[in-house]
KOLLODREN-580259 format. One line per 3 residues: number of its first residue (from 1); their letters; for each residue x, y, z negated of C-alpha. Coordinates in nm, 3 decimals, decimal comma. Layout:
<sites>
NUM> a> X:Y:Z | ...;
</sites>
This chain:
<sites>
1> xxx> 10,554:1,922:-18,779 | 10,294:2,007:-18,514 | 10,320:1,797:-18,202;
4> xxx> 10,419:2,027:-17,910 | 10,120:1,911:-17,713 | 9,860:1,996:-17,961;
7> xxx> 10,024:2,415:-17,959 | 10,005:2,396:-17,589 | 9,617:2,328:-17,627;
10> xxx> 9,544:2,541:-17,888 | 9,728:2,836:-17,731 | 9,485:2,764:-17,390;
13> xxx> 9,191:2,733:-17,614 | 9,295:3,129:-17,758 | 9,410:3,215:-17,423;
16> xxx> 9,057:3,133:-17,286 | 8,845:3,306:-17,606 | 9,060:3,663:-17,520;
19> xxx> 8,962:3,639:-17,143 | 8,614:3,580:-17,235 | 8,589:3,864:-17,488;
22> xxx> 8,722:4,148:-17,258 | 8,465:4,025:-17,006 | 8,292:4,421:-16,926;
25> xxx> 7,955:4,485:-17,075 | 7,666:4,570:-16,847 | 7,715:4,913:-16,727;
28> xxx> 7,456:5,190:-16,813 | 7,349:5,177:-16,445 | 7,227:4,822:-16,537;
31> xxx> 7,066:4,853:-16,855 | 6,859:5,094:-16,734 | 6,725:4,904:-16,404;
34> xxx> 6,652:4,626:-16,677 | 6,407:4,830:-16,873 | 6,269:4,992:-16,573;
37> xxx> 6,172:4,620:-16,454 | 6,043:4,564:-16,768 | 5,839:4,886:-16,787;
40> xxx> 5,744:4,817:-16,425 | 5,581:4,445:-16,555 | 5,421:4,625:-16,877;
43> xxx> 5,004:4,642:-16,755 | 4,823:4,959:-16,789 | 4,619:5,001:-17,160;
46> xxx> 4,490:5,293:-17,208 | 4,250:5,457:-16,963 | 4,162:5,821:-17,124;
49> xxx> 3,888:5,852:-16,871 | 3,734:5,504:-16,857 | 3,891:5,237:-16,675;
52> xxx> 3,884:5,227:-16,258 | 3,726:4,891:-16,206 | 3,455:4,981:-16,503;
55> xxx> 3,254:5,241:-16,271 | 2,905:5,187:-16,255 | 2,856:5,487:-16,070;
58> xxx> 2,847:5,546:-15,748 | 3,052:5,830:-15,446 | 3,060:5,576:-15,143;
61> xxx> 3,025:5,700:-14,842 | 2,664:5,467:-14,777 | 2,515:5,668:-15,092;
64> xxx> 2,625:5,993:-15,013 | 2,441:5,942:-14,682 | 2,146:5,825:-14,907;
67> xxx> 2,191:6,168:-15,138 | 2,191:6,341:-14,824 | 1,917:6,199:-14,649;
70> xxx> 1,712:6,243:-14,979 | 1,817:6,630:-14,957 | 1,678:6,664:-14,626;
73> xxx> 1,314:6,595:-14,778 | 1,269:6,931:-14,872 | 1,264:7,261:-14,782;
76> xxx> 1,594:7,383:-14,634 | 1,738:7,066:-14,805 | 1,736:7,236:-15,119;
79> xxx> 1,657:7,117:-15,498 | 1,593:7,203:-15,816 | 1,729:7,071:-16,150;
82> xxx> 1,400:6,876:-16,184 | 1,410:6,760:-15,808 | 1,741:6,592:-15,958;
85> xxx> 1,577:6,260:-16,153 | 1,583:6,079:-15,774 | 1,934:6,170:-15,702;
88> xxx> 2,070:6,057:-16,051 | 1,956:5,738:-15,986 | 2,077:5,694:-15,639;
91> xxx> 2,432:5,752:-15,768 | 2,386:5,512:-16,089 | 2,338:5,815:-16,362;
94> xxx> 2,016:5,803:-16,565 | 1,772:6,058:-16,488 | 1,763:6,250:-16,791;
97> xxx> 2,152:6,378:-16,693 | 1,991:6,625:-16,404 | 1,996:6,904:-16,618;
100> xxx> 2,365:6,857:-16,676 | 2,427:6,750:-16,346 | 2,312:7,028:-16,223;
103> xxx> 2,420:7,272:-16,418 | 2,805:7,136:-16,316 | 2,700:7,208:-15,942;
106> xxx> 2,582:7,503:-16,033 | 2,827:7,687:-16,290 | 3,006:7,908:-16,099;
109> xxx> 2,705:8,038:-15,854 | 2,436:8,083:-16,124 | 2,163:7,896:-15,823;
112> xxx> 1,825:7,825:-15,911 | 1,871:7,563:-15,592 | 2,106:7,328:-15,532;
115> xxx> 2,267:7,202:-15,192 | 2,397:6,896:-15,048 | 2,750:7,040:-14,984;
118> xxx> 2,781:7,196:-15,354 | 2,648:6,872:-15,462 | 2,842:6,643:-15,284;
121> xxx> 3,164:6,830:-15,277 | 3,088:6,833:-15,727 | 3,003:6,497:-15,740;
124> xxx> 3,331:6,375:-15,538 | 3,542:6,574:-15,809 | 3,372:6,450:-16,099;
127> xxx> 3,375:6,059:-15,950 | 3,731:6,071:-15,903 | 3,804:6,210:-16,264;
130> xxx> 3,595:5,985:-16,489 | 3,559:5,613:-16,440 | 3,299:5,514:-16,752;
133> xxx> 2,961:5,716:-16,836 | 3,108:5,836:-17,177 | 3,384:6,006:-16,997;
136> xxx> 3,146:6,172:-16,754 | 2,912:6,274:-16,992 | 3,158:6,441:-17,146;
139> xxx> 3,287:6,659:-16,872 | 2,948:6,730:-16,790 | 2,824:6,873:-17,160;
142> xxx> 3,146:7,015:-17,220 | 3,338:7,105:-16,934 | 3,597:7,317:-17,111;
145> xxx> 3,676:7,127:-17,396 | 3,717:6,743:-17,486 | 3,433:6,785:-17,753;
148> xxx> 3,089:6,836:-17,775 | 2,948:7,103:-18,025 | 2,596:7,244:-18,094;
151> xxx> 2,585:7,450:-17,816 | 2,621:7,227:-17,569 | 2,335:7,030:-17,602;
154> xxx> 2,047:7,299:-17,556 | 2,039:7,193:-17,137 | 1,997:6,837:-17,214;
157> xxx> 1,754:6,877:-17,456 | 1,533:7,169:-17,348 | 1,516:6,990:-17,026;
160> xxx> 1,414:6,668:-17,231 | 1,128:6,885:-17,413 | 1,027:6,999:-17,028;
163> xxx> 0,967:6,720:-16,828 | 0,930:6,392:-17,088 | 0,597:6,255:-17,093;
166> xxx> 0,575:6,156:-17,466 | 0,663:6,531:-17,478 | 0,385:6,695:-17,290;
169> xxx> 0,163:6,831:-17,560 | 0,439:7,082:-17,651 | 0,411:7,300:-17,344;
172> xxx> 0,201:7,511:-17,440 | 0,369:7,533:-17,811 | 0,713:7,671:-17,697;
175> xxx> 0,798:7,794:-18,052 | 0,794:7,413:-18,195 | 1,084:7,394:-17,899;
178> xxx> 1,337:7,503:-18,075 | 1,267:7,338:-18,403 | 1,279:7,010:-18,234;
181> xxx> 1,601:7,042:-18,056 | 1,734:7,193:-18,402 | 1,602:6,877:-18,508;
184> xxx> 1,752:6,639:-18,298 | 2,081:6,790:-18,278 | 2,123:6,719:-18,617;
187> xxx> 2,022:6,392:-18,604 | 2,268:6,336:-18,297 | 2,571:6,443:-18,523;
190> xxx> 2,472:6,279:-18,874 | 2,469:5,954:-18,639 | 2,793:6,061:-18,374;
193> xxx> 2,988:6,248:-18,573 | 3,192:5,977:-18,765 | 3,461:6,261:-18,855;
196> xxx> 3,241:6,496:-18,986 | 3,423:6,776:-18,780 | 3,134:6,932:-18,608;
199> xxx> 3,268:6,848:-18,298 | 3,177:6,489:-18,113 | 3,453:6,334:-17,970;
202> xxx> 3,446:6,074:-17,662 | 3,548:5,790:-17,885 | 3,253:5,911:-18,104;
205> xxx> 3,021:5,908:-17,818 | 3,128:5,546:-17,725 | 3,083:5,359:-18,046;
208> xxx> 2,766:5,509:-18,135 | 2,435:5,400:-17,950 | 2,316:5,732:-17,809;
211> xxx> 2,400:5,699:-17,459 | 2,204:5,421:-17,442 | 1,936:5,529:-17,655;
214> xxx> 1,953:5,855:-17,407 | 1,861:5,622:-17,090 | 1,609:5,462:-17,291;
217> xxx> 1,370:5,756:-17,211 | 1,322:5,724:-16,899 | 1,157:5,390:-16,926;
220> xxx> 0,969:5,470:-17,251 | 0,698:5,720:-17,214 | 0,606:5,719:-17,591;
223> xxx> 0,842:5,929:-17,763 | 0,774:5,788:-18,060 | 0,918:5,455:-17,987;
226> xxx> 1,231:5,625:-17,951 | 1,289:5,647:-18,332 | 1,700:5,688:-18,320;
229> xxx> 1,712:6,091:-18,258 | 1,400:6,153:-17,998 | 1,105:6,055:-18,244;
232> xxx> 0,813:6,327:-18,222 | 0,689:6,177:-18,552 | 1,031:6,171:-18,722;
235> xxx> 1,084:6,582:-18,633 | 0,704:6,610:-18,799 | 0,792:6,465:-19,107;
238> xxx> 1,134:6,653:-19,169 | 0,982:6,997:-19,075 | 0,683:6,917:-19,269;
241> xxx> 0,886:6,867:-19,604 | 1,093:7,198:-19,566 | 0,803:7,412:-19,465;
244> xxx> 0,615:7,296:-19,787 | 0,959:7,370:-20,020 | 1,031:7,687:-19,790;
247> xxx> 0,773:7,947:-19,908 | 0,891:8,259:-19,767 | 0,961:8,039:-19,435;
250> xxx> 1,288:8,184:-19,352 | 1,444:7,850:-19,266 | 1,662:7,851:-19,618;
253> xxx> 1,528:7,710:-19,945 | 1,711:7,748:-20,227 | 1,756:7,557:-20,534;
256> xxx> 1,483:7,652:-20,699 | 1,288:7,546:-20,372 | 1,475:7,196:-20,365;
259> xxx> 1,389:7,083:-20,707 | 1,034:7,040:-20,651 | 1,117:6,820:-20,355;
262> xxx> 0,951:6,449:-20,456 | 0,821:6,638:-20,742 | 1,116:6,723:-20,938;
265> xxx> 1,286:6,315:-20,901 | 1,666:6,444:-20,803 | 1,870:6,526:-21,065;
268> xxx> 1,979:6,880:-21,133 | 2,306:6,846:-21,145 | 2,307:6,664:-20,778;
271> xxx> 2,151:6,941:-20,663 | 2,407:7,225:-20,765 | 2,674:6,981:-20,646;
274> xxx> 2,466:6,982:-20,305 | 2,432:7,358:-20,331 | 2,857:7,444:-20,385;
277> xxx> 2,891:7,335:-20,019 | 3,059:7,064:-20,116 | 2,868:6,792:-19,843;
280> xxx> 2,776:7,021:-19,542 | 2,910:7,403:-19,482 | 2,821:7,531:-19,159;
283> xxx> 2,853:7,890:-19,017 | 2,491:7,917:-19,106 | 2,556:7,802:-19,447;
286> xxx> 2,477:8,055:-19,687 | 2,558:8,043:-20,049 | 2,311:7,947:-20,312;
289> xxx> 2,068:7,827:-19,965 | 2,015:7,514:-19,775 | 1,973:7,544:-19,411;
292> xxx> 1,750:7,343:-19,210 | 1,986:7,202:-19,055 | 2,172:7,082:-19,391;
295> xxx> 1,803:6,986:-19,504 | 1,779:6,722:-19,232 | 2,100:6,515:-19,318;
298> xxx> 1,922:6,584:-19,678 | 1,663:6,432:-19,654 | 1,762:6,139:-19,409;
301> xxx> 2,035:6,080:-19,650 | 1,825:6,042:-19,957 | 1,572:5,814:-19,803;
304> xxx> 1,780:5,583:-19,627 | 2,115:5,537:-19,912 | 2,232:5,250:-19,731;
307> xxx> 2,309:5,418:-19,381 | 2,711:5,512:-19,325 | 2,630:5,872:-19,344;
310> xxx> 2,426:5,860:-19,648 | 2,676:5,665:-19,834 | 2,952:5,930:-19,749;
313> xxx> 2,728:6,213:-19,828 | 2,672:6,118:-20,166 | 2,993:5,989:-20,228;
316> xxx> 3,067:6,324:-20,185 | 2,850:6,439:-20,423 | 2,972:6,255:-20,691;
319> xxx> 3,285:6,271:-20,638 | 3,368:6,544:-20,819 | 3,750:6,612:-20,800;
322> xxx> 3,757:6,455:-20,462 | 4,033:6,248:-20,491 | 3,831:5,983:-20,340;
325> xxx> 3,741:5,784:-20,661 | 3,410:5,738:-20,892 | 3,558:5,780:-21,218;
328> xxx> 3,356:5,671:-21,522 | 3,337:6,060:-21,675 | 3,179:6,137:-21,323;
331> xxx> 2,920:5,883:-21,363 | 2,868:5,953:-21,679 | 2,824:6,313:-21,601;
334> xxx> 2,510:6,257:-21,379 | 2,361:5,973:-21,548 | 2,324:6,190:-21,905;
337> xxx> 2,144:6,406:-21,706 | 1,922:6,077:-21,601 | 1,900:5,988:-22,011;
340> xxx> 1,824:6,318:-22,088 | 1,485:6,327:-21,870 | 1,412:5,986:-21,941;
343> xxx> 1,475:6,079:-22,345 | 1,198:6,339:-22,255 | 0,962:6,144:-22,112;
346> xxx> 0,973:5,898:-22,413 | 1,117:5,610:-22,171 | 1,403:5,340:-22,281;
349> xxx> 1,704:5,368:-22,092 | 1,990:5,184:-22,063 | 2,321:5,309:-22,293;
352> xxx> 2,598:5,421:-22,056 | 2,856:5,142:-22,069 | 2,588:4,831:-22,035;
355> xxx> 2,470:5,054:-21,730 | 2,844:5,147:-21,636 | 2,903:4,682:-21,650;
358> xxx> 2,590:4,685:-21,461 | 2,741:4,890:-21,227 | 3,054:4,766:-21,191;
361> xxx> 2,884:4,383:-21,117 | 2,624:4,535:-20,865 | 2,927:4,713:-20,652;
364> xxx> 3,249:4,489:-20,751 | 3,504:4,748:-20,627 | 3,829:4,559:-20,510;
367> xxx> 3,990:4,800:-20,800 | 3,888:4,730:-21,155 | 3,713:5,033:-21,286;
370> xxx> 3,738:5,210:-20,942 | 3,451:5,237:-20,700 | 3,564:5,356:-20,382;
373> xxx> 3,409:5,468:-20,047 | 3,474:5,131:-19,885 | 3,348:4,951:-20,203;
376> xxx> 2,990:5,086:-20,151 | 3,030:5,070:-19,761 | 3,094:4,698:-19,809;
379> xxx> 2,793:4,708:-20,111 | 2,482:4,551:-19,935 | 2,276:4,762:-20,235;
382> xxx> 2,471:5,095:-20,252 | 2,049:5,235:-20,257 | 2,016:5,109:-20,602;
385> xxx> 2,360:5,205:-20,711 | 2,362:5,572:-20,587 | 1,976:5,560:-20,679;
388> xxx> 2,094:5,533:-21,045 | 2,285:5,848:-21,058 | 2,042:6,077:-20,821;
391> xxx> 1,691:5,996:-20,795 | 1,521:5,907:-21,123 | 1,205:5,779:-21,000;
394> xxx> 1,367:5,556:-20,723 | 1,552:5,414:-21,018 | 1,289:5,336:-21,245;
397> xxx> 1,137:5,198:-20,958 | 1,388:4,965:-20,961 | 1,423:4,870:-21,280;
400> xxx> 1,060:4,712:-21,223 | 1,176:4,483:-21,016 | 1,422:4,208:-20,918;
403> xxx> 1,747:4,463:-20,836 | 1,851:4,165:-20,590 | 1,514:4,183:-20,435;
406> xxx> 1,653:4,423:-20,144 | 1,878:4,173:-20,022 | 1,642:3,963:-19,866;
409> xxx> 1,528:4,216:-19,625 | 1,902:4,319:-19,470 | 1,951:3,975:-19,296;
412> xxx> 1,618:4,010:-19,021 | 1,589:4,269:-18,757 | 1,390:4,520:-18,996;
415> xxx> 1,354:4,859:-18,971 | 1,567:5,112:-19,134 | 1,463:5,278:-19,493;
418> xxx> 1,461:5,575:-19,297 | 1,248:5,427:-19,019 | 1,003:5,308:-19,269;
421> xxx> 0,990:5,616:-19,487 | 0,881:5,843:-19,172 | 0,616:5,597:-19,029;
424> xxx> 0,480:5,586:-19,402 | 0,471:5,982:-19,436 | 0,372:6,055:-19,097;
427> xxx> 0,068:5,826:-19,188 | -0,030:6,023:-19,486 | 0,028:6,410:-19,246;
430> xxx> -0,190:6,204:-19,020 | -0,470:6,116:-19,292 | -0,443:6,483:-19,496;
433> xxx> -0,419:6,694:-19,204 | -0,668:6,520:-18,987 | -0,418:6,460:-18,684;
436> xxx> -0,555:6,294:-18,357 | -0,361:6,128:-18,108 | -0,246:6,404:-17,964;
439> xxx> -0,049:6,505:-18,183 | -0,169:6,855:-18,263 | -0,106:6,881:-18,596;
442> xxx> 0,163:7,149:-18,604 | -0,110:7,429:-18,587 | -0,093:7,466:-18,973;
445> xxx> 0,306:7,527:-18,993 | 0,370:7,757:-18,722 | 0,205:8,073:-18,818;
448> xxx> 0,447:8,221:-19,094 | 0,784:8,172:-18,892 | 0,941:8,417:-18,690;
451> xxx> 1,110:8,277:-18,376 | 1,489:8,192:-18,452 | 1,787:8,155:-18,268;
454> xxx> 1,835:7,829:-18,084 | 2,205:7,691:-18,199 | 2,369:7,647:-18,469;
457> xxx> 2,759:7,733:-18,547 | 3,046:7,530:-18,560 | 3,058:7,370:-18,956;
460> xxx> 3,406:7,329:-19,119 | 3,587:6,988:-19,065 | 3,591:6,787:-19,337;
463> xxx> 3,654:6,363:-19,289 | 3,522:6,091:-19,401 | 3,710:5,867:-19,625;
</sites>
């Protein structure tokens, strides 16, 4: 039997545990001033329109007397959009964003001058709404949307044409305006556009290098220097490639036109897969035609197979079912096409599955058997690999030499394949055509074409892998 003192204790001990459980829970009232003290701790992270302490710009009340004072300099104290370069920099914005700049002061009142009150009363707006450059820049190209299409870059860019020295030598050859800035624009979005959408997105903007490649120009007189987007010499050598494939010089070759390109080296079969619209299909796509526009990423793309855009592009290409996958009946598919010319030609080539082992060892997809985007992103020679399947000359090229040879160039600050394939060609317009310095060579290419509208449509979204 139990001692009687030991049930007293054990009764107090229960007694105690029952008090303690029907202690109340915190009320609702309390639970909620928790979180809200926890939210309240919890550090702004995400700043849609730059972050507040990251301005490098400038709406202080010193500068705006400085804007003001430089206003009063001429007459009535009004300017124009190219009186604009001084005021940009006063208020921390590179000079080549007057023509944007302005437009924004201008947009509602259509002026041809510009005022110190519809400047300053703009510029306060804008200042308080967008705390980085990318942000800015984007309210300024695109005020009505948060993306940038083709459109919206004629200001920027016909103002660039205008007033850049490296540029001067066009003024008096306005119809080679509009080919440029056709030009460049798609150079801007085969760079910016990560999505492939058509449409640049802020993010875009700040990842890629074109802002800063943008405020470049104004300390670089030679255009040519500028080789990401700007390069004279780099336009010269893409429109001198379609006009010799586009005969009736309509600004569309077809496939016909295409295959002579590099004197018949890309295989047929890429080049129906290019034609289906199954890499680029704009609104000015038209079927059974390339576009000039689809011809630059073209041609960029198949000099330069190691860039992220060119890898995509022809990914794309032969990928056939698009389920993101090289199969081996894909590859195969293109490179019989590749035996069956070399066959021709009385060459050896390489049986299918010693070039399908070869394959697999250049790339070494994380998937046995499966080469995927990111295994020929990650491929320091995806060149020689797509090479294989698309350009047969590139590829007996490199069956000449060491295949491991291209290696030893990726780890200096060398130019780009693209960058060296546009110096080299621009060297041999230079040498056939008889090109000076001034860079006058354009006379032979301009007299068949009609003039053309400026801009380009809106293509259909399609995203990367």
């Amino acid at each position: 039997m139990m001692p009687s003192v030991e049930i007293d204790q054990v009764d107090q001990v229960a007694k105690a545990t029952r008090v303690e459980a029907k202690q109340p829970s915190s009320s609702p009232t309390q639970i909620k001033s928790v979180k809200q003290a926890k939210k309240a701790n919890i550090p702004q992270f995400h700043f849609p329109n730059g972050r507040p302490d990251d301005k490098i710009f400038k709406n202080d009340q010193e500068t705006m007397k400085l804007v003001n004072l430089e206003f009063k300099l001429f007459k009535d104290g009004k300017l124009t959009k190219d009186d604009l370069g001084q005021i940009c920099k006063i208020i921390g914005l590179p000079k080549y964003w007057k023509a944007l700049l302005f437009k924004a002061c201008t947009t509602t009142s259509k002026l041809t001058h510009l005022t110190f009150s519809s400047f300053e009363q703009t510029w306060q707006k804008l200042s308080q709404q967008c705390f980085d450059r990318a942000t800015l820049f984007m309210k300024l190209i695109s005020p009505n949307a948060n993306y940038i299409v083709y459109e919206d870059w004629e200001p920027l860019l016909q103002d660039i044409v205008d007033t850049h020295p490296g540029l001067k030598f066009l003024h008096d050859h306005k119809e080679f305006h509009t080919r440029y800035i056709k030009t460049v624009i798609a150079r801007i979005f085969y760079v910016v556009n990560r999505s492939w959408s058509g449409r640049i997105t802020a993010i875009e903007l700040k990842r890629s290098n074109f802002l800063s490649v943008l405020e470049n120009l104004e300390t670089e007189d030679d255009i040519n220097l500028i080789r990401d987007y700007f390069s004279y010499e780099h336009f010269y050598v893409i429109y001198c490639k379609f006009w010799e494939l586009d005969k009736d010089h309509d600004l569309y070759i077809s496939k016909e036109d295409l295959f002579r390109h590099n004197n018949y080296s890309i295989n047929p079969k890429v080049i129906d897969r290019i034609f289906s619209g199954t890499v680029l299909k704009g609104r000015d796509w038209r079927e059974g035609l390339m576009s000039y526009y689809d011809f630059v990423w073209f041609l960029i793309s198949e000099e330069d197979k190691r860039n992220p855009t060119s890898i995509e592009y022809w990914f794309r290409v032969l990928d056939i079912d698009g389920d993101g996958i090289l199969s081996m009946y894909e590859l195969e598919y293109f490179y019989s096409e590749q035996m069956e010319q070399m066959r021709e030609r009385q060459i050896e080539y390489m049986p299918f599955n010693d070039l399908l082992c070869q394959m697999l060892d250049l790339v070494k997809p994380k998937e046995s058997g499966k080469i995927r985007l990111k295994d020929l992103k990650q491929c320091k020679m995806a060149n020689i690999f797509f090479d294989t399947f698309i350009n047969l000359e590139k590829y007996l090229d490199y069956e000449q030499k060491d295949p491991f040879a291209n290696i030893r160039d990726l780890d200096g600050p060398e130019q780009s394949d693209w960058d060296k394939y546009a110096a080299y060609e621009y060297e041999n317009l230079v040498s056939e055509d008889g090109i000076g310095d001034n860079q006058e060579g354009y006379n032979n290419y301009d007299e068949d074409f009609d003039e053309e509208p400026m801009m380009f449509g809106n293509q259909n979204g399609i995203n990367s892998n």
